[in-house]
C-alpha positions in Angstrom: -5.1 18.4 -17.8 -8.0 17.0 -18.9 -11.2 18.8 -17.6 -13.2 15.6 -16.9 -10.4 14.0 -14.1 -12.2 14.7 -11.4 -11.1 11.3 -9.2 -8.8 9.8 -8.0 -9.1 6.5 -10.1 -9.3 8.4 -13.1 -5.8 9.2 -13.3 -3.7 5.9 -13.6 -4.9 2.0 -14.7 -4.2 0.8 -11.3 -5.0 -2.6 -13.1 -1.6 -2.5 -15.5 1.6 -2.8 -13.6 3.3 -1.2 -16.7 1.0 2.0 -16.1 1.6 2.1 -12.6 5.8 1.2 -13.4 5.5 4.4 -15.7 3.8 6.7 -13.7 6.2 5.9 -10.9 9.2 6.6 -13.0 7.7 9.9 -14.0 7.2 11.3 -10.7 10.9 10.1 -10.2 12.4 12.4 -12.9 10.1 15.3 -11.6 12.3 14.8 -7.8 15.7 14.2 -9.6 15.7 15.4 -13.4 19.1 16.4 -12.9 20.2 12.3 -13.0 18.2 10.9 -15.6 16.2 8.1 -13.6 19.6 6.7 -13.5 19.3 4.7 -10.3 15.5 4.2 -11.2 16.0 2.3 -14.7 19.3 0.3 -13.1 18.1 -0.8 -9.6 14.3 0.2 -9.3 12.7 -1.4 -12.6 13.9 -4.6 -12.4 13.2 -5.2 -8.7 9.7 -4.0 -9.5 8.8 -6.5 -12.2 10.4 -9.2 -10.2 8.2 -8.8 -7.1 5.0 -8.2 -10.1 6.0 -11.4 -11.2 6.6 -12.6 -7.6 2.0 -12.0 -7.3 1.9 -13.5 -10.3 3.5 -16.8 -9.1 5.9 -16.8 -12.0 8.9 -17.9 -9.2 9.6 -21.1 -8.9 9.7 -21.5 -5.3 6.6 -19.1 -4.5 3.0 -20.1 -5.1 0.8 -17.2 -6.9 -0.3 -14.5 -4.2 -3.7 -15.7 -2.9 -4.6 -13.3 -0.5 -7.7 -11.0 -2.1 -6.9 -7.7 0.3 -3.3 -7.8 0.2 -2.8 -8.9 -3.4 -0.8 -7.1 -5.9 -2.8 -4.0 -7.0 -2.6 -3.5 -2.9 1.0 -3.1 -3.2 0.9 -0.8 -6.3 -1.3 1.4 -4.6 1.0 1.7 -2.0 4.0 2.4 -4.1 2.2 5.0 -6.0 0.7 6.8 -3.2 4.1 6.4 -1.2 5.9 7.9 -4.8 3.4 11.0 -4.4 4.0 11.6 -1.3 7.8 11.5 -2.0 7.2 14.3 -4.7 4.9 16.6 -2.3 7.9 16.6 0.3 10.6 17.2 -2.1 8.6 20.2 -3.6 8.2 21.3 0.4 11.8 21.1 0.0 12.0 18.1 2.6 15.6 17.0 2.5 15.2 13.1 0.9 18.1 12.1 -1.9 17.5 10.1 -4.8 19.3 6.9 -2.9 16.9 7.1 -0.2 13.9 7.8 -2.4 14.7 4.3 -3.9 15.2 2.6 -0.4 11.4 3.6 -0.3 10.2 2.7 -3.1 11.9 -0.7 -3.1 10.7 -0.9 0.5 7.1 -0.4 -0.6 7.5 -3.0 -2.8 8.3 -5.2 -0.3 6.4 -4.3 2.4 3.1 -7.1 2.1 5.7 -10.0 0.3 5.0 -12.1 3.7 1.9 -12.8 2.9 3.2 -14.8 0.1 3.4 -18.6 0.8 5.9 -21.0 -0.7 5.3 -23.5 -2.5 5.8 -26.3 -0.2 3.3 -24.9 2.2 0.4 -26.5 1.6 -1.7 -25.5 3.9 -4.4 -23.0 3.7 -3.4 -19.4 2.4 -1.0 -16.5 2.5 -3.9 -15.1 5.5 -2.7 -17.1 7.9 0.4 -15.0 8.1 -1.3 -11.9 9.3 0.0 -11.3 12.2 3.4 -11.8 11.3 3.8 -10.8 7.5 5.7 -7.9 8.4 8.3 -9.5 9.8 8.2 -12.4 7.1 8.1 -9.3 4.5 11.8 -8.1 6.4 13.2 -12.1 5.5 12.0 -12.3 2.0 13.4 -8.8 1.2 16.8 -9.2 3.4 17.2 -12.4 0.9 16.1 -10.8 -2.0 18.7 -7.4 -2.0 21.2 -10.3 -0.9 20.8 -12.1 -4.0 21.1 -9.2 -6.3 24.3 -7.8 -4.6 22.7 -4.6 -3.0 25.1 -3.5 -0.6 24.2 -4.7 3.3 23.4 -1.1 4.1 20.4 -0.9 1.6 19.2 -4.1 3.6 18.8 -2.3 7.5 17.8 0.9 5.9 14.7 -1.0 4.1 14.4 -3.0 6.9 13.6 -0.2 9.3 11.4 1.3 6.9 8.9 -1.9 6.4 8.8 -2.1 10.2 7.3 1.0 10.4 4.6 -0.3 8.3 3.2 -2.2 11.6 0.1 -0.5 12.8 1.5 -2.0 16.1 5.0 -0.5 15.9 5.9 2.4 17.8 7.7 4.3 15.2 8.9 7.0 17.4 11.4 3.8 19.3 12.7 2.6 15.9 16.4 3.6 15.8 16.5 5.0 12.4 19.9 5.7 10.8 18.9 9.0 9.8 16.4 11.9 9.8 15.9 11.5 5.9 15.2 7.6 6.8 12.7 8.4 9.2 10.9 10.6 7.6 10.7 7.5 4.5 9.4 5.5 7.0 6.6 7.6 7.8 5.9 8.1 4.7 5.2 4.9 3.5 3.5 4.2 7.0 1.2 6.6 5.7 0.7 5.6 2.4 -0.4 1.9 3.8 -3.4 3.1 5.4 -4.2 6.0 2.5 -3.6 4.0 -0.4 -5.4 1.2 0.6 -8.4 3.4 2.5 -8.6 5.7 -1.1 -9.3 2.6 -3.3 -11.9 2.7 -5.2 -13.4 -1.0 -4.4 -11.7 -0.5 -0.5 -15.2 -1.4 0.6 -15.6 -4.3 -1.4 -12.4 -5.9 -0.6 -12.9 -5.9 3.1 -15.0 -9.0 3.3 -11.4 -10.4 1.7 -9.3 -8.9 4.5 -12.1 -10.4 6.6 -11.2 -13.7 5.4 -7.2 -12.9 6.0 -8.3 -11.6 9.4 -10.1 -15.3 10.4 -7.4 -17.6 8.9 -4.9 -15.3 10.9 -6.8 -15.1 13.8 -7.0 -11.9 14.3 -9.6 -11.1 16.9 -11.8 -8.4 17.7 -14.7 -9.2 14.5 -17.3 -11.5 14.3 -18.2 -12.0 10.5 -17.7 -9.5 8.1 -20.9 -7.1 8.6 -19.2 -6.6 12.2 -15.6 -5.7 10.1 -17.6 -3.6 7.9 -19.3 -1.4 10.5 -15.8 -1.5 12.6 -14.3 0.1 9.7 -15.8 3.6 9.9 -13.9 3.7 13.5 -10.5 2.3 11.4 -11.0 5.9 9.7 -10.1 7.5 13.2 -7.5 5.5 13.9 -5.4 6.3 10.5 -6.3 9.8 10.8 -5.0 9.8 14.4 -2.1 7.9 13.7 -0.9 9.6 10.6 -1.7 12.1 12.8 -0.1 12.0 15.9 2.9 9.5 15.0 4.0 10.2 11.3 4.1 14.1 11.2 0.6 14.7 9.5 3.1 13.4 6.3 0.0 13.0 4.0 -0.1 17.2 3.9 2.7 16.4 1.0 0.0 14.6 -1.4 -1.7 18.0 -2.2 1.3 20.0 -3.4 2.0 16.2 -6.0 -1.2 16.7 -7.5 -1.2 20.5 -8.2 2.3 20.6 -9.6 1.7 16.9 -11.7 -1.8 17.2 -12.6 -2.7 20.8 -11.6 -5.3 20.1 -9.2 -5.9 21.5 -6.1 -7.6 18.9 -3.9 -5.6 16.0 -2.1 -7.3 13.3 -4.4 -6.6 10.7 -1.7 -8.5 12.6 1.2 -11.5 12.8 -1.5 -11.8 9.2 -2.2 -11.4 8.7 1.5 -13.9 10.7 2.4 -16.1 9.4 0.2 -16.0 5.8 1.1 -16.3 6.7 4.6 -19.5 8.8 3.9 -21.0 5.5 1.6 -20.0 3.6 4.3 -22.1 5.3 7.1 -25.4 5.7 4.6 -25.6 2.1 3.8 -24.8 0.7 7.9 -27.4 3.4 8.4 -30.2 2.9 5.9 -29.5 -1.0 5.4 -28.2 -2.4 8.2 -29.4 -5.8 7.2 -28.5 -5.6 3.6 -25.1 -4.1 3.2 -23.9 -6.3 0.5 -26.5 -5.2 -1.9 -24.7 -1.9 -1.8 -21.7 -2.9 -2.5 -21.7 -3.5 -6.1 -17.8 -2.7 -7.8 -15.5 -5.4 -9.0 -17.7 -8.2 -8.7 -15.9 -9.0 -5.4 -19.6 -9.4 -3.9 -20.2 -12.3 -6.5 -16.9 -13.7 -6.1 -16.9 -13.5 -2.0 -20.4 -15.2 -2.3 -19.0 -18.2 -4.7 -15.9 -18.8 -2.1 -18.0 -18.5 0.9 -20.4 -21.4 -1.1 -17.4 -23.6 -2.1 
């Protein structure tokens, strides 16, 4: 491994969907050599470039996805971090097939299409669906397995595991067909919050989720300082969550990076870190000013010329 990786963003172009695509298929044939990707390259790869193009607004009854937070490279995160954590468990010797690996993975996917809007809804943005875009995620994907002939039990299974994505759902009362299932679940309950939290412009693209959070209305923030400073207390909350409903699952990432990239640090829990500690110093030191600190992406610039508009 290269001796200047030393973050998290450094590893993949989380920007290229073909990078991210690859990377996912790799980590697959690390848990499963003994098939050949088979069930990756038949099922996985073309559901994954349909729901890419899905973002992209490339359907024909689907606008583009116009949501800023939840937008595509939000999902890939997901998946990716989701797909490490599959590998960590199955190197712990966690009991997960290839089949149900897949029902993850494709569940990931899925997981944020309800923020989505079609393209006879003309009426404000893919936000507005906050509060309900897990359950609108559960339609689109029930119609979308439908339509490519997945058999009905691929449907619940996925289903189950995208309600678990809820920070609101009590994932302990979900009736889960299985152990291996449940465990999924709480897996890609996890990598939501880590995934997103780990990004390297997380910070930036919270005065977006701001913006989701007001169309939806969502309650609890003011503007999007208030959201900002709420956010260091949104740290607790995963860490107590992953914590004390999902089985401490994110242990796994560790044992993924030392066997794929040979390093010995949970790369997610560093970029976490991180943005948490930047976080405190500038709410600290420049209370009145936190926007000036917040300089990756141009999402500042951009969040300035939609708030102007």
């Amino acid at each position: 491994m290269p001796s200047n990786i030393k973050l998290l963003s450094d590893l993949i172009n989380m920007e290229d969907a073909k990078s991210v695509c690859e990377e996912v298929r790799y980590i697959n044939s690390l848990m499963y050599a003994k098939t050949g990707c088979k069930l990756f390259d038949e099922v996985f790869k073309k559901i994954y470039y349909d729901i890419v193009d899905l973002f992209r607004g490339k359907w024909n009854d689907y606008k583009s996805c116009n949501t800023g937070y939840h937008d595509l490279m939000h999902t890939t995160d997901v998946l990716l971090c989701f797909a490490r954590l599959l590998h960590g468990a199955v190197i712990k010797k966690v009991q997960i097939s290839e089949e149900t690996a897949m029902l993850g993975l494709i569940s990931a996917l899925m997981h944020d299409t309800g923020y989505i809007q079609k393209k006879d809804d003309g009426q404000g943005t893919g936000g507005k669906y906050t509060l309900s875009h897990v359950e609108r995620s559960v339609e689109f994907m029930k119609d979308y397995l439908s339509s490519i002939g997945c058999p009905l039990g691929y449907v619940q299974k996925c289903s189950d595991i995208i309600m678990a994505t809820s920070l609101s759902a009590k994932v302990e009362e979900i009736k889960f067909e299985s152990e291996e299932i449940a465990n999924v679940a709480k897996m890609l309950a996890a990598a939501d919050l880590v995934g997103q939290m780990a990004d390297r412009v997380y910070l930036e693209k919270l005065l977006y989720l701001y913006k989701e959070f007001e169309e939806g209305e969502v309650a609890g923030f003011t503007d999007e300082l208030d959201l900002l400073k709420k956010t260091v207390g949104f740290f607790d909350f995963a860490k107590k969550r992953i914590s004390d409903k999902l089985d401490n699952v994110d242990k796994y990432l560790k044992y993924h990076f030392k066997a794929r990239w040979q390093i010995k640090e949970n790369l997610y829990e560093v970029a976490m870190k991180n943005n948490l500690k930047y976080l405190n110093k500038i709410i600290n030191d420049s209370e009145d000013n936190i926007l000036n600190y917040l300089k990756r992406g141009g999402i500042v610039q951009h969040w300035h010329q939609i708030r102007s508009a």
